[in-house]
Structure formats: structure tokens, C-alpha cells
C-alpha positions in Angstrom: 12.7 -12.6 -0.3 13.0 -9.0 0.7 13.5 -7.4 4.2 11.9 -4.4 5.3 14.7 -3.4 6.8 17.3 -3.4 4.4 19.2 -0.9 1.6 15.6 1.1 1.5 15.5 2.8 4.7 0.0 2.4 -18.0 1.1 -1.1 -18.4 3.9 -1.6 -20.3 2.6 -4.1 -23.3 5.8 -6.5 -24.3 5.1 -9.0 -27.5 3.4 -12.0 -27.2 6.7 -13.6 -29.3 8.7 -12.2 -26.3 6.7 -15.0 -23.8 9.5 -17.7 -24.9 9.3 -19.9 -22.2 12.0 -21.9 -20.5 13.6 -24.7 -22.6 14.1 -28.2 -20.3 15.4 -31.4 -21.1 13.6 -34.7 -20.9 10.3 -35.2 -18.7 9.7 -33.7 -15.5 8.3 -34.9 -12.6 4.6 -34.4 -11.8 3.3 -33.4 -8.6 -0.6 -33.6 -8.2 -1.7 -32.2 -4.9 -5.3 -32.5 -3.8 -6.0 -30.3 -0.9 -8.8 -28.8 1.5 -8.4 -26.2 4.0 -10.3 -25.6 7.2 -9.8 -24.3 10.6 -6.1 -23.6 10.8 -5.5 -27.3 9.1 -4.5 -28.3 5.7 -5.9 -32.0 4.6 -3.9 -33.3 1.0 -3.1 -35.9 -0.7 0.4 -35.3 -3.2 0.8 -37.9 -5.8 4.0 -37.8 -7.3 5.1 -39.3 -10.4 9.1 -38.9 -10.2 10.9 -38.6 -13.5 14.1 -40.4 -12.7 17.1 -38.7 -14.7 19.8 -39.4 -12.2 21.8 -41.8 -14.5 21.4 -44.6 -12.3 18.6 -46.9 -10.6 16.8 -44.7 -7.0 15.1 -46.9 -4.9 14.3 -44.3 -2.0 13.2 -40.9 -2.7 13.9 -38.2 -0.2 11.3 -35.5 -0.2 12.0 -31.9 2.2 8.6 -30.9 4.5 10.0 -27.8 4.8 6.6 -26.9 6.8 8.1 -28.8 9.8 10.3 -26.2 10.4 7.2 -25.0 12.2 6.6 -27.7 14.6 7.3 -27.0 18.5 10.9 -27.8 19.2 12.5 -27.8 15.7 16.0 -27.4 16.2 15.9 -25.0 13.2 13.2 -22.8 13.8 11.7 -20.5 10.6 11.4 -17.3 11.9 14.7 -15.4 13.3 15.1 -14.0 16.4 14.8 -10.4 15.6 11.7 -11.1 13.4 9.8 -13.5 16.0 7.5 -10.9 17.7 6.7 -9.6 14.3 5.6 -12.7 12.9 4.1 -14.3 16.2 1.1 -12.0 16.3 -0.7 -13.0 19.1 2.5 -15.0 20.9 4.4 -18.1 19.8 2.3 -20.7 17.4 3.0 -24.1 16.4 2.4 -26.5 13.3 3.9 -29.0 11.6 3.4 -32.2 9.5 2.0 -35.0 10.1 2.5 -38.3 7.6 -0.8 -40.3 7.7 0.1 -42.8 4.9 2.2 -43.3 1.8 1.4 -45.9 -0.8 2.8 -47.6 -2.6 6.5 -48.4 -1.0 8.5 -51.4 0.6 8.6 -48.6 3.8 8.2 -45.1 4.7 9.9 -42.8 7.7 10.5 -38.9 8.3 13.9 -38.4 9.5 16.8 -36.1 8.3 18.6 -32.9 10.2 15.5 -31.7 12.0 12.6 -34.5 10.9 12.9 -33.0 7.6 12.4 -35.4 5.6 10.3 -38.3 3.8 12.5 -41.2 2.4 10.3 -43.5 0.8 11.5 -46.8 -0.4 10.4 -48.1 -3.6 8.6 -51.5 -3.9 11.7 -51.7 -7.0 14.6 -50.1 -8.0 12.9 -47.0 -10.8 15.9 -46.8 -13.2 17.1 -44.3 -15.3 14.6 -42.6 -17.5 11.6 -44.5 -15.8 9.0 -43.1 -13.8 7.5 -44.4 -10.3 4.5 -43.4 -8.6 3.9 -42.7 -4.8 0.9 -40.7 -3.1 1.6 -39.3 0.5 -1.7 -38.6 2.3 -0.5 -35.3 5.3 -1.8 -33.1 7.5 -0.8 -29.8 7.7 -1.0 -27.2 11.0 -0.6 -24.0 10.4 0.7 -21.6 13.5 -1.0 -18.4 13.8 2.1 -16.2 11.6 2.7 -14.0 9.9 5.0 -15.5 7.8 5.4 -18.2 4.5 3.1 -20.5 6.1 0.8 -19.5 8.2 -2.8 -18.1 9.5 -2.3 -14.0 9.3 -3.3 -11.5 11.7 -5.5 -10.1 9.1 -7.1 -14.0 8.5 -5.7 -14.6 5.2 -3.6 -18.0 4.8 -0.3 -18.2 3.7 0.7 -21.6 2.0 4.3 -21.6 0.5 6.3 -24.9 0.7 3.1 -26.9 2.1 4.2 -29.8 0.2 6.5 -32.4 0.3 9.1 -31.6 -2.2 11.7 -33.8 -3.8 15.4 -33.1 -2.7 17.6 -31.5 -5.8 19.6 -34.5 -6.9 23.7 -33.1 -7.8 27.1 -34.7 -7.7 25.7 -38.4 -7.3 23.5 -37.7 -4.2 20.3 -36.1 -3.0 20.5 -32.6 -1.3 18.8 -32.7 1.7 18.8 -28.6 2.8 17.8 -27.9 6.1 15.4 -25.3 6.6 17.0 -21.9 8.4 15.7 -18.4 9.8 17.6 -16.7 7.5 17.0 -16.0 3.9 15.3 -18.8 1.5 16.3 -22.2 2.9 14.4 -23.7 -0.4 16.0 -25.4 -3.4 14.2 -27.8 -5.9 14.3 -28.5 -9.8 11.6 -27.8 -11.8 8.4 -30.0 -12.5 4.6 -29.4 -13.1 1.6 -29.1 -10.8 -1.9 -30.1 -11.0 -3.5 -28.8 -8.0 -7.0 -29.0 -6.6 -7.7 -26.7 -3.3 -10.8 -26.3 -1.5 -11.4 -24.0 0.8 -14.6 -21.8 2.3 -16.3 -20.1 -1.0 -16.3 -16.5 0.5 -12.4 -17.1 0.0 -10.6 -15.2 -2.9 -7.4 -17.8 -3.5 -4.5 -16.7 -5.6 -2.3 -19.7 -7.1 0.9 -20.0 -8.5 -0.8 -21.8 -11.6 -3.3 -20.8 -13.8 -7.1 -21.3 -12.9 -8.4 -24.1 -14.9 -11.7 -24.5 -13.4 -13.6 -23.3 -10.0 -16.7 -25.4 -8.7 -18.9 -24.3 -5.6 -21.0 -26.7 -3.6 -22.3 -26.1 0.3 -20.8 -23.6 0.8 -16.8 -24.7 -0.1 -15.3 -23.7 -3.5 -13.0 -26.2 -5.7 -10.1 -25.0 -7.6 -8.3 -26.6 -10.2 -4.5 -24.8 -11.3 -2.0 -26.1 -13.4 1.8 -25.1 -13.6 4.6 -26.4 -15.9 7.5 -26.1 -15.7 7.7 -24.5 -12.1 10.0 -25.3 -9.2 7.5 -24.5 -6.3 3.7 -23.7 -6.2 2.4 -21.6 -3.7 -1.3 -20.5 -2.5 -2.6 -17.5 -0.7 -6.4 -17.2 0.3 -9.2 -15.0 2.7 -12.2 -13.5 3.0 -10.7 -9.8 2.6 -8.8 -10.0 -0.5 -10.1 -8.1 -3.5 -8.7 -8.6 -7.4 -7.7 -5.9 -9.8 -6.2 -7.1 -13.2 -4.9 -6.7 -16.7 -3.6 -8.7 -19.4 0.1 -7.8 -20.8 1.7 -9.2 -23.7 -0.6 -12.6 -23.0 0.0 -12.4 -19.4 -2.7 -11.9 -16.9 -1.3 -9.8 -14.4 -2.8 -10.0 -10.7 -3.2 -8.0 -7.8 -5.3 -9.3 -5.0 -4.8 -6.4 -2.1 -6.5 -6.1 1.6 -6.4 -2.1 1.9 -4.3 -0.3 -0.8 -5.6 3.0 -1.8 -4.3 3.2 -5.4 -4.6 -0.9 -6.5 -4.6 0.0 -10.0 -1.6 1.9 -9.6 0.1 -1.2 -8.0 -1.0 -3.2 -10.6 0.0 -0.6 -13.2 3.7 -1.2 -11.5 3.3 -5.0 -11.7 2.6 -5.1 -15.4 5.3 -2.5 -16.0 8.1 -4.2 -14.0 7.0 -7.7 -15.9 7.3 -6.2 -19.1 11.1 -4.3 -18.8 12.0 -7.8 -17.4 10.7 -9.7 -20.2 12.4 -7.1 -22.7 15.7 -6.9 -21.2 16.3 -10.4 -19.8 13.8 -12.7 -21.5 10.6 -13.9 -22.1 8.6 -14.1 -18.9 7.8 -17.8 -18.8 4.4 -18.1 -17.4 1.1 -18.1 -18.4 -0.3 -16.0 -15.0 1.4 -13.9 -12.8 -0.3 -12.6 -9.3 1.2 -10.6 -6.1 -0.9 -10.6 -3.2 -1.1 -8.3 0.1 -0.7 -10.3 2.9 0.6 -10.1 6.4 4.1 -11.4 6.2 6.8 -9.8 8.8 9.4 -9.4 5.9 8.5 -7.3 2.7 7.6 -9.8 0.7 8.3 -13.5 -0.7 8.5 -15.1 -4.0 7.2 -18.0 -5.4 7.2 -19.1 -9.1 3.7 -16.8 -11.1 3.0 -15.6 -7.5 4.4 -13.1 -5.0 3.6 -12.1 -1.5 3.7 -8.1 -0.6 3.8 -7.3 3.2 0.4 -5.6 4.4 2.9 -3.1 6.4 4.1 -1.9 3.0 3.2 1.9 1.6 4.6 3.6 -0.8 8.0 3.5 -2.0 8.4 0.6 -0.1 5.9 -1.2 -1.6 7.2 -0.1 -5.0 11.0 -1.4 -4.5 9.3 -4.7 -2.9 7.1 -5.2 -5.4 9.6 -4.7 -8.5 12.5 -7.0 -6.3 10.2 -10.0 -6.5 9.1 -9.3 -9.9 12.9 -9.5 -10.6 12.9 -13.1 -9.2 10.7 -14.5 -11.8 13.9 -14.5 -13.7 16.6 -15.0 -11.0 15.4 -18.3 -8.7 11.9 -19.0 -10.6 12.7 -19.2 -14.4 16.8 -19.8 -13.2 17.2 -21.6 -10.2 20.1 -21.9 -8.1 21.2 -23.1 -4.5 19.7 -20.7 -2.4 20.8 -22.8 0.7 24.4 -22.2 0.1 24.8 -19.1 -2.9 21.9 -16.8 -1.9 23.9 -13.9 -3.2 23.1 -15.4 -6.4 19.9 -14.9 -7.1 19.0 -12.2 -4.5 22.0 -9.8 -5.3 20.7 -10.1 -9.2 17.1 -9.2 -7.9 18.4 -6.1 -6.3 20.6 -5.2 -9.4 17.7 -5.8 -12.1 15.6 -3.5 -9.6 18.5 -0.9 -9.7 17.8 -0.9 -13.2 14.1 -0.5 -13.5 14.1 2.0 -11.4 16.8 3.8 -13.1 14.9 3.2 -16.3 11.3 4.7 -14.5 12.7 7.6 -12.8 8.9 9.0 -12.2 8.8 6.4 -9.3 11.5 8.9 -7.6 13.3 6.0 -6.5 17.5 6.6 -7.9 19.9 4.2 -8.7 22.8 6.0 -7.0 20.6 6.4 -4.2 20.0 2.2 -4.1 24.2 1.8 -4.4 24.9 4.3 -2.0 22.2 3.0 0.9 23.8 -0.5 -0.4 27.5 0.6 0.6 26.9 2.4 3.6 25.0 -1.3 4.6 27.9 -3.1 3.6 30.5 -0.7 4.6 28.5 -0.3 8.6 28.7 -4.3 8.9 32.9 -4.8 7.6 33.3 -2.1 10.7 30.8 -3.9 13.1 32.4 -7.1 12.5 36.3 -5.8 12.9 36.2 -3.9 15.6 33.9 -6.8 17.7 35.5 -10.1 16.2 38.6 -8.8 14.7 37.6 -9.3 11.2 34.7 -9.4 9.1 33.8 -12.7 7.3 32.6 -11.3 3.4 32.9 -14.8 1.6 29.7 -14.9 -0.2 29.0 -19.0 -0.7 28.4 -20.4 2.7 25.4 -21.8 3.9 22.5 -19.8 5.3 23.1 -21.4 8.9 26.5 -20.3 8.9 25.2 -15.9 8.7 24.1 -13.8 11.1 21.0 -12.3 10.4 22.6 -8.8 10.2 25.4 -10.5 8.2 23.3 -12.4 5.9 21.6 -8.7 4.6 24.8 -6.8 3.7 26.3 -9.9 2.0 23.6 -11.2 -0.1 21.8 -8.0 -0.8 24.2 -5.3 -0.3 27.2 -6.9 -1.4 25.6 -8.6 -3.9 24.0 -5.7 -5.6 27.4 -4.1 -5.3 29.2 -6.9 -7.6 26.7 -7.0 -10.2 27.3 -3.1 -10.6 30.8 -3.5 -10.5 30.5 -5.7 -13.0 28.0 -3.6 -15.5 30.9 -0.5 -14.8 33.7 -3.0 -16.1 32.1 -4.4 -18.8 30.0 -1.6 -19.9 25.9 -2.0 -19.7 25.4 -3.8 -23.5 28.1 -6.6 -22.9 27.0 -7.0 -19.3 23.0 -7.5 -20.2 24.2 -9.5 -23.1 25.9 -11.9 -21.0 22.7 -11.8 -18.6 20.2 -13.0 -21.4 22.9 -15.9 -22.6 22.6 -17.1 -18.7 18.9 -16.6 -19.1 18.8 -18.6 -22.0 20.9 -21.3 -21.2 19.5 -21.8 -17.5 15.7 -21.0 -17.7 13.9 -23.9 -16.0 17.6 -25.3 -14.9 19.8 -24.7 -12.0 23.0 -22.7 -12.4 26.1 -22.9 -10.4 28.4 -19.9 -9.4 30.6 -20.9 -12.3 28.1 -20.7 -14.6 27.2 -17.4 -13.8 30.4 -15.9 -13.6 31.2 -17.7 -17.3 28.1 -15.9 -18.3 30.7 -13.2 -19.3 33.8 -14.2 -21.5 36.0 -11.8 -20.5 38.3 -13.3 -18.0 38.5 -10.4 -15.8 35.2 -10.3 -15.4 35.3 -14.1 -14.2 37.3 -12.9 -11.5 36.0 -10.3 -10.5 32.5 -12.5 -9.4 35.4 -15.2 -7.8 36.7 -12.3 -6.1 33.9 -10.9 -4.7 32.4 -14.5 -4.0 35.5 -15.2 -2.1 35.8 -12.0 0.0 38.4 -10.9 -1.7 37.0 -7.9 -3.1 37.5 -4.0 -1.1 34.9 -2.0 -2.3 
């Protein structure tokens, strides 16, 4: 995700060959949702069929709603303070999930931190390398936000994480994450979709998955997207949104936009940012890929294929936005990682891989040195903030998203964590750093990487500790 108010106070064909993919092992779950939209209220059915490759018998699945987080008195709410009047349009708003039935299972029951989550038990034990089947019939309320999930003051419908997702399983156990205000409180593996959405035909709906198929009858249109390999889907529709879009290198490249002036040169920027990705990183790993403008009180929002732009963006702005969550196709769509607990990880590489695009497109008139220096005044302003107030300043860089201010939370995961990644490049020199940043792409895409996988993305030992240092807070810069 990216902040409005943080560090920023022609399309370029790539080879088909280049779309590689992501390599992953064994099968992968299957979620096929089935969903219809009216009047603020989301009917669906998921059917999951769960891939068990745990290494051991599960008989209860534990799946997040992370759309809870939106019901009246969570005890972790999902907009923070500063940004509530911003998102809350027309005052506060509710929604929230309701369970109507899950079949088939010995027993069913939300529970969790903050009633966020389903554990279903199993009729039998599904062991290792089996499958089992379960379909969970919901309602979901949306609250009138502008925000991941919710009605916009512009009328267009946000849907990210409207699903029931299943937790990551790691160390022997389920991770149940807890939803928070701050940053992305989402972590899942990867698995395909089949979904079907219905909504009012006047609707233009943008989908992390490719269209398959689009049906219209009384009035209500039918769409049919698929998605391999993905960890998340996500769905953005309304009456206002209008499409301009291009194919590169066997990608058709979205842009579905309320009221830009110059769509085609936003798109132009789309395609050109997917291509220097895909030719410096790797092969973008998707058949579609679509940004919409939408009202969302941050800058924008990524989801695996599909991005969401704040409608309060202009110009340079919009641009850094726009290329920042084109960066996070690689870093937490194509490579996940826990961005509950490490979200330096994957947001301090989508500031850095922005760095570099701009560097690399200097007509945009956005500078690297420019992007470092707002990032170390940022960082720089909250170590002084924090000493002279509490005595010291707190810069360790894996701790869970609960445990930051919101302040805190942007100079260490954005600031400080485009500041390591250049540190790193300036030790290393750029052609050993990037070479070590494909390898991670490579050996991660459609996986989940650890902090010690990314810093042994480089051999060199000092470069190993130089991430441990500044991980640790270790690191004066």
C-alpha cells in the first residue's frame, strides 16, 4: 500500500519469453467464489477445495474474514485514527460478516483475536497430500468508505479481502493474523480462483483474474475470472468507471479511471513500469494486469493483476503511486512474505524498485536522489521525534504491525526500508545487487520468503549483515 502522505511530499513492449511465470510446488488450493452484489450487500458462496501439504493429518481449517475488521466494535478497527475522517465520508459506517452456513463439517464457529476467524471441523481427518472440500455460504456489509472494502463516495465498490481466506500454515501451526490500521495486516499462500460476480450491468468491474466470460440478463451482468497461482483476488466495480487498454509483451494492460485528463498517458506509465519490472526482475507472472481509480483515503492498494489508485491523486503523485504498486507485483504478489510482522520487506523493495524506474525514466521529472533524500529527512525527523519525547527511538524493523505507530510505521517500512536496499545497491554495486534480486525472484515467485532468505539473496556476508543490521535497529544512517 502507499500513503499519500509519505517520502513524496509509448509502452514499453518486453518478450513474450520474458512472461515466465512463477514456479510452485505440488497442487494448490482452489477457491471458487460465486458472488452477487446489490445495495451495499455482498451475497457468496466460497467453495474451497484445500490442498493439504502440511506434512501431517488437519482436521479444522482456520480461515481469516478479514472483512470483519469492519464490523461495529471490532477491537481492531481498519482504518487508523488519522485516516478515519478521510475514509468515513459521510460519518462512521459499519459492515461486517455474517456466516449463514458451511457444509460439509462435524461443526463450524467464528472466533479468533477479534471474531476473525472460521475454524471448520472436518467430518475426517484430510491427511497429507489429500484434498477436502467445504463451501461457506456469507454475507457481506459493506460501510460507506473509502477504503479496501467499501461503498465509495464516488459510488464505486471496493472488494479486497471479501473472502474467507485460509490462514498461512508455518512452523507446525496455522497463522492466524489479526487485522490492524496500519499497513497490510494480509498474509496468505498462493492458490487459484474461479470466480463468478454479478452485479448491476451498467457496472464496469475490474478483477484480479482474467475475464473468461460476461453474460447479461434483466438487467444484472455475470462475470466469470480465473486466477492461478495468486495469493488474493480482488474486485472493483461502478457505474463511472471508463476502460483504456493495451496489450504488452502478452499482457493486457488496464486502466479503468473516473476523471483523469490524460488516461492514455496513465496507461502509457502502467505498461512502461510492467515492462522495466519484468526486464529487470522477472517475468511478470500474470495473464491480465489492471489499476483502477477509485476513492481510497490512502494512495493506492495492491492486490495480485489488480491495483487501486486514489481518486485524490494528480500528477506526480499519481505517477510514484502508480509505479510503487506496479513494483508489488513482484514484491508480495509473485513473492510473498509476512506482511503482518516484516512489512519492510516487501514495501521498502517497492519503494526501491520505484527509485529505480524513475531513475531509469528521468522525463517523468521525478529523481532518485530526490526520493532518498525526502526518505532520510522522514526517517531522520521520526529518530528525533521519538528521542527527545520517549528517550529513544524504537528502529527494529520486524515487529508486528500492532506494535507501530502510525507515524512510526511510515519511516520504518518505507523510509527505512528504501534506505537499506540503497545501502545495499551502494555496497555491492547495482549488477551484483539486481543479480541477487532476480535469484530471490526466482527462487520465491508464488512462495513466501522469510527475512533470511532475503538477506541470503546476496552471498557476500557483509551484505547479510548489513539487512540483520538494519532489520535489528542497529544501523545509523
Amino acid at each position: 500500500m502507499r500513503k499519500i502522505c509519505i517520502l513524496l511530499a509509448a509502452a514499453l513492449f518486453f518478450s513474450a519469453a520474458a512472461l515466465s511465470g512463477c514456479a510452485a510446488e505440488g497442487e494448490r488450493s482452489l477457491y471458487r467464489i460465486e458472488a452477487a452484489y446489490e445495495d451495499g450487500e455482498l451475497r457468496a458462496v466460497l467453495t474451497l477445495s484445500y490442498a493439504n501439504a502440511t506434512g501431517q493429518p488437519q482436521q479444522v481449517l482456520p480461515l481469516l474474514l478479514y472483512a470483519n475488521a469492519y464490523r461495529e466494535g471490532a477491537k481492531n478497527p481498519s482504518v487508523s485514527p488519522s485516516f478515519r475522517a478521510a475514509a468515513y465520508y459521510a460519518g462512521e459506517s459499519f459492515g461486517g460478516v455474517e456466516i449463514s452456513s458451511v457444509s460439509p463439517c462435524a461443526g463450524w464457529r467464528v472466533g479468533g483475536e477479534d471474531e476473525n476467524v472460521l475454524y471448520v471441523e472436518l467430518g475426517e481427518p484430510v491427511p497429507d497430500g489429500g484434498r477436502a472440500e467445504i463451501a461457506v455460504a456469507y454475507t457481506l456489509r459493506l460501510p460507506a468508505a473509502d477504503h479496501r472494502t467499501g461503498v465509495t463516495h464516488g459510488g464505486t465498490v471496493n472488494l479486497g479481502n471479501f473472502y474467507p481466506v485460509l490462514c498461512v500454515w508455518e512452523d507446525g501451526g496455522f497463522r492466524e493474523c489479526a487485522y490492524a490500521g496500519n499497513g497490510d495486516p494480509f498474509y496468505s499462500d498462493c492458490a487459484d480462483y474461479e470466480v463468478t460476480f454479478t452485479a448491476d450491468a451498467a457496472c464496469t468491474v475490474a478483477a484480479s483474474g482474467a475475464l473468461q466470460r460476461r453474460t447479461v440478463a434483466g438487467g444484472r451482468a455475470t462475470h466469470v475470472f480465473s486466477l492461478q497461482n495468486a495469493r488474493d483476488f480482488a474486485i472493483v466495480f461502478g457505474p463511472s468507471l471508463r476502460t483504456v487498454s493495451a496489450e504488452s509483451g502478452g499482457v493486457r494492460v488496464a486502466y479503468c479511471y473516473e476523471d483523469d485528463p490524460a488516461p492514455q498517458e496513465t496507461l502509457a506509465l502502467l505498461c512502461e513500469a510492467l515492462g522495466y519490472f519484468s526486464h529487470t526482475f522477472g517475468g511478470y507472472p500474470y495473464e491480465t494486469y489492471t489499476a483502477v481509480q477509485t476513492g481510497f483515503c490512502h494512495g493506492g492498494m495492491e492486490y495480485p493483476a489488480l491495483v487501486m489508485l486514489s481518486d485524490a491523486l494528480a500528477g506526480q503523485g499519481l505517477a510514484y503511486t502508480a509505479v510503487h504498486e506496479t513494483a508489488h507485483q513482484w514484491w508480495y504478489a509473485a513473492v510473498g512474505s509476512d506482511q503482518c510482522t516484516a512489512a519492510w520487506m516487501d514495501e521498502g523493495l517497492a519503494e526501491y524498485s520505484a527509485a529505480l524506474f524513475f531513475e531509469a525514466h528521468p522525463a517523468y521529472g521525478i529523481e532518485r536522489e530526490t526520493l532518498l533524500h525526502n526518505a532520510r529527512t522522514a526517517y531522520n525527523a521520526f529518530c528525533t521525534v521519538w528521542q527527545q519525547v520517549f528517550g529513544a527511538a524504537d528502529t527494529s524493523m520486524d515487529r508486528p504491525l500492532s506494535a507501530y505507530g502510525e507515524y512510526e510505521y511510515a519511516a520504518i517500512a518505507y523510509a527505512k526500508g528504501l534506505l537499506l536496499f540503497d545501502t545495499l545497491e551502494n555496497a555491492l554495486g547495482r549488477a551484483a545487487f539486481l543479480r541477487g534480486l532476480r535469484g530471490y525472484f526466482r527462487a520465491f515467485c508464488g512462495g513466501i520468503a522469510a527475512p533470511a532468505d532475503l538477506a541470503a539473496a546476496w552471498h557476500d556476508p557483509a551484505a547479510r549483515d548489513t539487512v540483520y543490521s538494519f532489520v535489528e535497529g542497529r544501523a545509523v544512517i
